[in-house]
BAPADREN-466133 format. One record per residue (C-alpha): x, y, z. Coordinates in steps of 0.2 Angstrom, whole numbers, padded with zeros to 4 digits, always signed. Example, Ala and Ser with C-alpha at 12.3 -4.5 7.8 and 13.67 -1.06 7.14 Angstrom:
+0062-0022+0039+0068-0005+0036
***
This chain:
-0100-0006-0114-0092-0011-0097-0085+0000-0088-0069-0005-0080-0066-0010-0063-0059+0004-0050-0044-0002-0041-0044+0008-0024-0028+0008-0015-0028-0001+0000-0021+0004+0015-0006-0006+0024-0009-0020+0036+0002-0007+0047-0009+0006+0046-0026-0005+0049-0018-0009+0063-0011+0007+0071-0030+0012+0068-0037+0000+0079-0026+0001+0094-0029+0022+0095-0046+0024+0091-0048+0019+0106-0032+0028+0113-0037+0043+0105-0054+0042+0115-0048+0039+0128-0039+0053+0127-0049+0065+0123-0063+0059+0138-0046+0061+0150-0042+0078+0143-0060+0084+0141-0061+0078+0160-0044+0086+0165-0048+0103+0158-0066+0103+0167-0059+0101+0183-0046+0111+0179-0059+0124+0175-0069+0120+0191-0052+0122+0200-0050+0140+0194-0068+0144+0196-0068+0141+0214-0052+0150+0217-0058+0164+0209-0075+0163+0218-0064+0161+0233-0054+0177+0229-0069+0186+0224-0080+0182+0241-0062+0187+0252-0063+0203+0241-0080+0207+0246-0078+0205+0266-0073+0221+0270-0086+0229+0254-0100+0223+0260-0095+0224+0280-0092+0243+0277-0108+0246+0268-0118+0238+0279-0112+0245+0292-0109+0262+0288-0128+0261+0278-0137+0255+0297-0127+0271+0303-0134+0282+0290-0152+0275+0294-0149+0277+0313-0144+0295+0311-0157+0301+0297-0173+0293+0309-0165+0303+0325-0164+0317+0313-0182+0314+0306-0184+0313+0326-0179+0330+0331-0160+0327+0335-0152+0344+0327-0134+0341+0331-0135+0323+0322-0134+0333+0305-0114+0337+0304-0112+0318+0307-0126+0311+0297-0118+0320+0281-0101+0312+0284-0109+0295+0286-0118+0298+0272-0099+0301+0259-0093+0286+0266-0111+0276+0262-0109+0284+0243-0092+0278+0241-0096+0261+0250-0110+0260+0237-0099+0262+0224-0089+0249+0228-0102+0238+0231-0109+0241+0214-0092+0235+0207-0089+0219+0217-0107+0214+0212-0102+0216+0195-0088+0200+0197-0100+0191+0206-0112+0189+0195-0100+0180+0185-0098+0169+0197-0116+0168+0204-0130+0173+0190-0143+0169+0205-0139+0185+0213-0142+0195+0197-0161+0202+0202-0153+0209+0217-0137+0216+0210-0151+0225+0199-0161+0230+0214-0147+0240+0222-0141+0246+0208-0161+0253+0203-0160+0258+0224-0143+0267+0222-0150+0280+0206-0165+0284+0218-0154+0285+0235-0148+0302+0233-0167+0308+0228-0176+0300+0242-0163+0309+0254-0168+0326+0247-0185+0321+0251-0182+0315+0267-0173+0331+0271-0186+0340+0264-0199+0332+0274-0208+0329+0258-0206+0309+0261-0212+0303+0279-0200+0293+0290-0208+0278+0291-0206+0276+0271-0189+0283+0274-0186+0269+0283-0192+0257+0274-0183+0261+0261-0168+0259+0269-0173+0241+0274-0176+0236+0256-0157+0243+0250-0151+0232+0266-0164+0217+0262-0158+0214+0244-0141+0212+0249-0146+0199+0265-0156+0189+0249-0142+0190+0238-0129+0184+0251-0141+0171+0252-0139+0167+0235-0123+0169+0234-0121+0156+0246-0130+0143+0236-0116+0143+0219-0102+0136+0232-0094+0122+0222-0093+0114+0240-0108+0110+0252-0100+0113+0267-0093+0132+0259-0112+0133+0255-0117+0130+0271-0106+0142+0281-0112+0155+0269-0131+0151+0273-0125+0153+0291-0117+0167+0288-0133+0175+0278-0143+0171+0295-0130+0181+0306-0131+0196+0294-0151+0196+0295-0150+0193+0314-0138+0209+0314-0150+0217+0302-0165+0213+0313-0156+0222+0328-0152+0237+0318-0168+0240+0312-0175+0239+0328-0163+0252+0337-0166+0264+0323-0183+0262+0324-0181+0264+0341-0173+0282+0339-0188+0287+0331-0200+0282+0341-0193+0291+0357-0199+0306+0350-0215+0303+0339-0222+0289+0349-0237+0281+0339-0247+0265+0341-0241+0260+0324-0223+0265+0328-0221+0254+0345-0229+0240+0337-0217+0238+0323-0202+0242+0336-0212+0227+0349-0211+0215+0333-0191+0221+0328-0184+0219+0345-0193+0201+0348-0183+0195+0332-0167+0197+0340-0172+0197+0358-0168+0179+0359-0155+0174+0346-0161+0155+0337-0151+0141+0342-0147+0136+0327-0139+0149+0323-0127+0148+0338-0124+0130+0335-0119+0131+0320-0104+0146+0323-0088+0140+0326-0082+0135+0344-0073+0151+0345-0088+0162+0340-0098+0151+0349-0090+0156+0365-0091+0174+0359-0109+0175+0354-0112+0166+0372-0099+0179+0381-0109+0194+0371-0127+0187+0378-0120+0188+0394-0113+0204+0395-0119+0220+0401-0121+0230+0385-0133+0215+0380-0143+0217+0396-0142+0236+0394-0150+0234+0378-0162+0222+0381-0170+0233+0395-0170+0247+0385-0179+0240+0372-0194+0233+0383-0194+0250+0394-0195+0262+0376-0212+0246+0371-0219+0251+0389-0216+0270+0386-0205+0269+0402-0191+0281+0406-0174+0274+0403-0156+0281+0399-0156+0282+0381-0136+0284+0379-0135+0271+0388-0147+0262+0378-0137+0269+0361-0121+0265+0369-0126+0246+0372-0134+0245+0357-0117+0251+0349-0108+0238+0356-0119+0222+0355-0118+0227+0335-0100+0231+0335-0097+0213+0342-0110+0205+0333-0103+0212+0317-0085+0206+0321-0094+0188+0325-0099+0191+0305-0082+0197+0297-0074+0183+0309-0086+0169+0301-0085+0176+0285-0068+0176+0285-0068+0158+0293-0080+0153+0276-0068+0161+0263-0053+0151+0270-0063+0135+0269-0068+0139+0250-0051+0146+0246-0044+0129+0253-0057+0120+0244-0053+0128+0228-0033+0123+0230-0039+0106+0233-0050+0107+0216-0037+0114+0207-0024+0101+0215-0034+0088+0211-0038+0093+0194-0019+0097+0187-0016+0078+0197-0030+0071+0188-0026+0079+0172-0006+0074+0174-0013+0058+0178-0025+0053+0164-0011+0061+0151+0003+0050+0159-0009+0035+0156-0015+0038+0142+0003+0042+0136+0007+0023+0144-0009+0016+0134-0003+0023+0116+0015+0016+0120+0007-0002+0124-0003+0001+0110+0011+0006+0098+0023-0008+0104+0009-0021+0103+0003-0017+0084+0023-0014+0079+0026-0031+0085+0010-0038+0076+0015-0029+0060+0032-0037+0063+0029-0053+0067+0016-0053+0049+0030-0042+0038+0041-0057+0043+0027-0070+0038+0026-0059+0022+0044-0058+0021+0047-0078+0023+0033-0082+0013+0039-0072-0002+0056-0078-0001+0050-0096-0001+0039-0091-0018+0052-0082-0027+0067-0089-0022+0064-0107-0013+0052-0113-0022+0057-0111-0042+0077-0117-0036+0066-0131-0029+0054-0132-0044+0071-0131-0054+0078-0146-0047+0063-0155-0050+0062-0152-0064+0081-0157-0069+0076-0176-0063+0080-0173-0045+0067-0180-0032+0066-0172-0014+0057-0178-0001+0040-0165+0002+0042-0164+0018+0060-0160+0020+0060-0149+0007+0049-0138+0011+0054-0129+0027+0040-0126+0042+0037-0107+0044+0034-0107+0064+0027-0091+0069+0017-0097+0086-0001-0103+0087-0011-0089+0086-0021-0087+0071-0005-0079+0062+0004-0096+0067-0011-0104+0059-0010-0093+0044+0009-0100+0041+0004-0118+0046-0008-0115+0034+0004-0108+0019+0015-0122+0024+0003-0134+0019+0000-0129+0002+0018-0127+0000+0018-0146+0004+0004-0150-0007+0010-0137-0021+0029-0146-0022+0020-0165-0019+0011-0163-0034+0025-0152-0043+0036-0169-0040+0019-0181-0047+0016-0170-0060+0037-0170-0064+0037-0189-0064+0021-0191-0075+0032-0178-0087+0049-0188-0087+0038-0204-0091+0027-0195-0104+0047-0188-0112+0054-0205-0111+0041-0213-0119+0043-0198-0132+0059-0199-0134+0059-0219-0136+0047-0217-0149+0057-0204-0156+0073-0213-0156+0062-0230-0164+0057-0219-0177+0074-0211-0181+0082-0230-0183+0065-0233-0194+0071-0219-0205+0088-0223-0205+0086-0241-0210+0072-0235-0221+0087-0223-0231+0100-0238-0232+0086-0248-0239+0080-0237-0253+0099-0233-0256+0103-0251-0258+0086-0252-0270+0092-0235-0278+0111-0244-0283+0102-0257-0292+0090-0251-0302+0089-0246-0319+0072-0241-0322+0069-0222-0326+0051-0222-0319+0056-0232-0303+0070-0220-0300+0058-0208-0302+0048-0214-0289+0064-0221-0278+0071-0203-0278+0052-0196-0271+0053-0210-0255+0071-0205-0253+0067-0186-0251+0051-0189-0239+0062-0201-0229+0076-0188-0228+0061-0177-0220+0054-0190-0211+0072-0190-0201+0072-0174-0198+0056-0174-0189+0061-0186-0179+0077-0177-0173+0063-0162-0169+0055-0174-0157+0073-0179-0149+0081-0161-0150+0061-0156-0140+0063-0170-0127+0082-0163-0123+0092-0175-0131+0105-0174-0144+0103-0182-0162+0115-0193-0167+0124-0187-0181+0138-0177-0178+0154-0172-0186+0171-0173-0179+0179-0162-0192+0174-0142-0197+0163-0140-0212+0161-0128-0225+0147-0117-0220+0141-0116-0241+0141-0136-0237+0129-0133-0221+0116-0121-0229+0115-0132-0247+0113-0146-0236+0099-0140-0226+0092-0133-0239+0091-0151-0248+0081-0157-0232+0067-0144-0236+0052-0150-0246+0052-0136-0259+0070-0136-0262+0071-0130-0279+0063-0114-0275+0077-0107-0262+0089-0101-0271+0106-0101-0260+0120-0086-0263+0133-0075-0258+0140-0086-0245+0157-0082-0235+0172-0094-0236+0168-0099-0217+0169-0114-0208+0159-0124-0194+0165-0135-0179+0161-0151-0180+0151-0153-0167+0138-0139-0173+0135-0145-0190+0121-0155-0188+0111-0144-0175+0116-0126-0185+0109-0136-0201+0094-0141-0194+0090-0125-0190+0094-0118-0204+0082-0131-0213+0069-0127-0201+0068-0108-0206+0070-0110-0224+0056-0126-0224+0045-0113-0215+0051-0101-0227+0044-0112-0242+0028-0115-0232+0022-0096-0231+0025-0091-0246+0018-0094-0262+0022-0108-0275+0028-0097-0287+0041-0085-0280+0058-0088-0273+0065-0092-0255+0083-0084-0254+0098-0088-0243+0113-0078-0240+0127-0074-0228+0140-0062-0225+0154-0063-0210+0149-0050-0197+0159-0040-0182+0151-0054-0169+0153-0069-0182+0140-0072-0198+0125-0067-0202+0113-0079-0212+0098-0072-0219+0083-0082-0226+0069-0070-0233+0053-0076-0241+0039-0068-0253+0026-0073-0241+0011-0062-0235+0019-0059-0218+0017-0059-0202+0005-0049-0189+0015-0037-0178+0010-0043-0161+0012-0060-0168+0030-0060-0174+0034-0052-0158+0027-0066-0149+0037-0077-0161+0054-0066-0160+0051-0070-0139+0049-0086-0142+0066-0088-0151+0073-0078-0137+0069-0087-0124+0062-0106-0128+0050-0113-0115+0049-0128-0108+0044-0145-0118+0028-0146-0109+0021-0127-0113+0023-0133-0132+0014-0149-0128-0002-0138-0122+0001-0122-0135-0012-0119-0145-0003-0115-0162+0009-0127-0162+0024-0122-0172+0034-0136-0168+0049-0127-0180+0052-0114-0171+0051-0122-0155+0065-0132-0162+0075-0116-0168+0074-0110-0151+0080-0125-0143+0094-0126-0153+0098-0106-0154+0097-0108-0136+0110-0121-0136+0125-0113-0147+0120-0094-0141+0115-0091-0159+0101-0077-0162+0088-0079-0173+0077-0064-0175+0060-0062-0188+0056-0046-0196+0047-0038-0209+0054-0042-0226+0055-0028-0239+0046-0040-0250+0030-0041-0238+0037-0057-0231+0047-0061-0216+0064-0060-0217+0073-0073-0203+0092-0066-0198+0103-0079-0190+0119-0073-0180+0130-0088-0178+0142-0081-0165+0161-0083-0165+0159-0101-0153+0152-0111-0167+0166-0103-0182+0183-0109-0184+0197-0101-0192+0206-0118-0201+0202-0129-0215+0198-0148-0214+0211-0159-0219+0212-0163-0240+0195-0176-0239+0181-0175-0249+0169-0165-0240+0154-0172-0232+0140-0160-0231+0130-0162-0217+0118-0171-0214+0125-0184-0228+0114-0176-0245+0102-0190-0249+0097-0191-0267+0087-0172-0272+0069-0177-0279+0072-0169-0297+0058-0160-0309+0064-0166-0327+0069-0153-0336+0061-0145-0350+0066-0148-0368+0080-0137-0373+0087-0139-0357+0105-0144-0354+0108-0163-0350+0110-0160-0330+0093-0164-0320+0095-0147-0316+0104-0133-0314+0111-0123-0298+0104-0105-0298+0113-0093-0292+0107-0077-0281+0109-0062-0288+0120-0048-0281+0109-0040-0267+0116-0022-0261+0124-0023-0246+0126-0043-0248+0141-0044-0261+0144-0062-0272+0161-0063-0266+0164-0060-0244+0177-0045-0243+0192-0047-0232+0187-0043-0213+0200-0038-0199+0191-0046-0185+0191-0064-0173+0184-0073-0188+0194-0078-0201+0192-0093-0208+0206-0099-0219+0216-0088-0233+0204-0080-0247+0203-0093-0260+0189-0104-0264+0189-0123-0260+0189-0131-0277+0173-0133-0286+0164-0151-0288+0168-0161-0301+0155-0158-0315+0145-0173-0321+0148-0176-0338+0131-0187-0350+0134-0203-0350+0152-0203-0342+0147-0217-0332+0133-0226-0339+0132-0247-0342+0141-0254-0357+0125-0260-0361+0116-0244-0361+0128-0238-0372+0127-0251-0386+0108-0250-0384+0099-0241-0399+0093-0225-0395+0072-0226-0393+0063-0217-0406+0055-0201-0394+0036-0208-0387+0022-0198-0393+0017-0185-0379+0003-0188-0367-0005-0179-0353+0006-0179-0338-0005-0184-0322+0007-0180-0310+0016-0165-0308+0031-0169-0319+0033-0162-0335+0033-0170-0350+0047-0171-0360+0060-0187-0369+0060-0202-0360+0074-0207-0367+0083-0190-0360+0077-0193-0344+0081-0209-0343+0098-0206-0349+0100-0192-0335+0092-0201-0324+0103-0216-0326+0119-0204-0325+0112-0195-0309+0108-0213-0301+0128-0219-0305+0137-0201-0299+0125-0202-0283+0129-0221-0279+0148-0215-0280+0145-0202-0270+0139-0215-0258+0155-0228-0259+0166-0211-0255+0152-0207-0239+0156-0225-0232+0173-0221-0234+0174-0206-0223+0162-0214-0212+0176-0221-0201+0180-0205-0193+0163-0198-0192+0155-0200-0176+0136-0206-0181+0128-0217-0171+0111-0222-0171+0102-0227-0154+0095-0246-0154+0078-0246-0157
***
């Protein structure tokens, strides 16, 4: 079983388009944002680590500080200095609240700097044993140099982490005043330790002792000179003031007399050493301060720059998907239009072109075709291309048009040869019909006649299907029973349809000939489909639009899809050359629908109630008149050419044959009723019947004095004639040949006003 084929929708030229111009644009946008928001986020991150290391100036300058007090004061009380106590405990409130707010500030900055997390931990570890190692200390339980050295651990893990700290700058140069301001602390530290020391070791002076102090004091004793290059020009012409000032030389030779165990003025010495950490702390808070500025500048300038960058990349980007947009709008116009031009030129252009070709007209390929200018890009080339096969499309449209009219005129002039065959053909056999005598021959003359009365009407199908008009036409109106009984004589199986119930109606000349060939058409097709043995009926009846004709045979019907195929057909008829290449040629229809087409008549098949099809003809109001022909004998159209009769059976009345009569069908009454309406046609009396034939009325003198044959013996009919008295048919026959031939003297008669005209062949 195959499977059928999934049709995906396809997206819009429009939208293939717009997504290969932003892909990119979106990119690009998300890069310029993703970059924007970076350096947005770095921006932020040094102002907050700018904010955070201003915050943390005075913190860690008053813990430091007020921690190397503590330290000096508990190793001169470890020394023996009594009345240091009072002042050591007050020292020692501000250190605990100093460390509490030490402990918070290193809390934000190890968000900022995660480096510097070991030694937040350290002092934190350092801060729960603080208060235990001053009992000790107090208690004399822990010595003084562990004392000490505890001290200088608390004070060492914050000289590392501000070393640390220094290294998460999101500027080098912020990083390296922080490094330089790391090395100024520990030089501060260094002096410090070594004066604290140094109150210790004035009153327990051991070995051990002065050498650590010998070792401190060198670290300081001569400051490096890279760290004094590296200070600003204003603290370096403090640092070089404080080196030359008194308290600095005070301090120095205190600390070299206390290593040689010399006597010095040790306030003096405390005093100096006082002041040389007092300024050199202020050197500190005066760089630090100098360093936060710069990373606090920095950070405006990251956070400047990034908001620009971000505006910037957003404005282009902005500017890209515009150009982007206008450029695929203008595409997607420029090929909407190609579509646009193109479709006009297919559905409009090109049939009213094809049209005219078609009606004989024959425009030059290039001119008729316009050129579809659209640049010369490849959507220029794509037009160009279109263009061409326009040009190709309409040159062989116009070959393929001129091949058709030759192939028609050659049609039709064999048509027309073959129509004025026929006709000469009909006078001939007329001629031969008038002058002969002899049953048999008659027989036979009258069998030629009918197929040549056929033979013409094919011939007309073949001019009505090449768009010509057939020749015979009537100036007068006919009687519409004249029509139908006409037509029905042109069928080949004419004594099967039996013709009743028909309106006192009237046709315009000039419709008479093409409304009976219709009407022969249906009812020979009629005769065709249906059996042999069962009837074909005709009957009319004057309608609210004009008069319905309805010819219904007995046949075995037709398929659904197929008589809706067939009722199209009749609807709207195709052109000559579709029925040239149809594959069921039904060459009657095409006919019907020609001719339908022509006078607005409907024809419509359906379903008879007798299994067969059932053809309903809606002559509409245009083809009717309402008047009576002047007194003439009536001329039914075409002229009725002698019927092929069956002899009649024995018993039989002496006519050839009898006219049948349809029987009332309900809803078709015998007689038409009286309508109030655009058609009426005369008053309500019938036209006066036909003259009735009477036996031997007209025969020869001589047949009359001729002794009647004895009857011949009865013999096996080879044809399809029944057997029966030849002397009775001859007699009929005889009678039929002299009524038909006048008939034919009061044709010529009426001739005169007729308008028949036969092309040449």
């Amino acid at each position: 079983m195959s499977k059928r084929p999934v049709h995906r929708r396809t997206r819009s030229i429009r939208a293939r388009v717009l997504s290969i111009a932003l892909i990119p644009v979106v990119a690009m946008l998300l890069i310029g944002f993703g970059l924007s928001g970076y350096l947005v986020k770095q921006g932020l991150s040094s102002q907050a680590f700018a904010d955070v290391h201003r915050d943390g100036i005075p913190i860690t300058s008053a813990y430091v500080a007020d921690l190397e007090k503590e330290r000096a004061l508990t190793m001169g009380v470890l020394a023996g200095r009594g009345g240091d106590r009072e002042e050591l405990a007050a020292v020692r409130r501000k250190v605990d609240a100093d460390l509490t707010a030490m402990i918070g500030w290193a809390g934000h900055v190890a968000q900022y700097a995660p480096q510097t997390s070991g030694q937040i931990t350290q002092m934190r570890q350092y801060a729960v044993r603080f208060q235990s190692m001053r009992a000790a200390l107090d208690a004399g339980k822990v010595s003084a140099t562990d004392g000490f050295a505890f001290y200088n651990k608390m004070l060492e893990a914050l000289v590392i982490g501000a070393k640390r700290f220094a290294l998460v700058a999101s500027n080098a140069q912020v990083a390296f005043e922080n490094v330089v301001a790391s090395d100024l602390f520990a030089f501060i530290e260094s002096l410090a330790q070594a004066h604290s020391l140094g109150v210790y070791v004035q009153a327990q002076r051991t070995r051990a002792n002065v050498a650590q102090f010998t070792v401190l004091s060198a670290s300081y004793r001569e400051p490096p000179a890279t760290l004094i290059v590296n200070l600003t020009p204003g603290e370096q012409a403090r640092f070089a003031q404080l080196l030359r000032s008194p308290e600095w030389a005070a301090l120095r030779a205190g600390d070299a007399a206390l290593a040689a165990g010399k006597k010095f003025d040790a306030s003096g010495w405390d005093r100096a050493s006082g002041a040389v950490q007092n300024e050199l702390t202020q050197l500190y808070l005066s760089h630090s301060a100098y360093k936060s500025d710069l990373a606090e500048h920095h950070a405006r300038s990251t956070l400047l720059l990034s908001v620009s960058v971000a505006a910037g990349v957003a404005v282009l980007t902005l500017l890209i998907t515009l150009i982007s947009l206008r450029s695929a709008n203008r595409l997607v116009a420029r090929l909407r239009r190609l579509r646009d031009r193109t479709l006009e030129l297919a559905d409009r252009d090109l049939p009213a072109l094809m049209a005219k070709i078609g009606s004989g007209e024959r425009p030059d390929a290039a001119s008729a075709v316009p050129r579809l200018e659209f640049g010369h890009d490849e959507i220029g080339e794509v037009a160009e291309a279109f263009g061409k096969a326009q040009h190709a499309a309409v040159t062989a449209a116009v070959a393929e048009a001129e091949t058709r009219h030759g192939v028609r005129a050659v049609f039709l002039n064999i048509a027309h040869r073959s129509q004025a065959i026929v006709h000469r053909q009909l006078r001939e056999l007329d001629q031969i019909e008038r002058s002969e005598d002899n049953p048999d021959l008659l027989d036979r003359l009258f069998h030629l006649d009918h197929l040549a009365t056929r033979a013409r009407r094919n011939a007309e199908n073949l001019i009505i299907l090449g768009g010509e008009k057939v020749g015979r036409q009537w100036r007068h109106p006919v009687s519409l029973n004249d029509v139908i009984r006409g037509a029905v004589s042109e069928t080949k199986d004419y004594t099967r349809v039996a013709v009743g119930g028909i309106p006192d109606a009237f046709l315009a000349g000039s419709a008479v000939a093409d409304v009976g060939h219709l009407l022969a058409e249906l009812v020979d097709n009629g005769t065709s489909f249906s059996p042999p043995e069962t009837r074909v009926t005709v009957r009319a009846n004057i309608v609210g639009k004009g008069v319905a004709v309805e010819i219904e045979d007995q046949g075995l019907g037709i398929q659904p899809e197929v008589l809706g195929r067939l009722n199209d057909l009749l609807h709207q008829p195709p052109d000559f050359s579709f029925m040239a290449l149809a594959g069921d040629l039904r060459i009657g229809l095409f006919v019907v629908a020609h001719l339908a087409a022509k006078y607005d008549i409907r024809v419509k098949l359906r379903e008879s109630v007798y299994g067969g099809v059932q053809a309903v003809i809606l002559l509409p109001s245009t083809v009717m008149v309402d008047e009576r022909p002047a007194a003439r004998p009536p001329v039914p159209p075409p002229p009725p050419r002698p019927a092929l009769p069956e002899p009649p059976a024995t018993g039989s009345s002496g006519l050839l044959f009898e006219p049948t009569e349809l029987a009332t069908v309900p809803g078709y009454p015998a007689e038409p009723e009286t309508r109030d309406g655009p058609l009426q046609w005369g008053s309500a009396a019938r036209r006066a019947p036909l003259p009735q034939r009477q036996a031997q009325n007209n025969l020869n003198p001589n047949l009359l004095d001729a002794p009647e044959p004895p009857p011949p013996a009865p013999v096996a009919d080879s044809g399809s004639r029944d057997s029966g008295s030849h002397e009775r048919s001859a007699h009929a026959l005889a009678a039929f040949q002299r009524g038909t031939a006048q008939a034919r003297a009061d044709a010529r008669t009426s001739a005169a006003s007729a308008t028949d005209s036969v092309p040449p062949g």
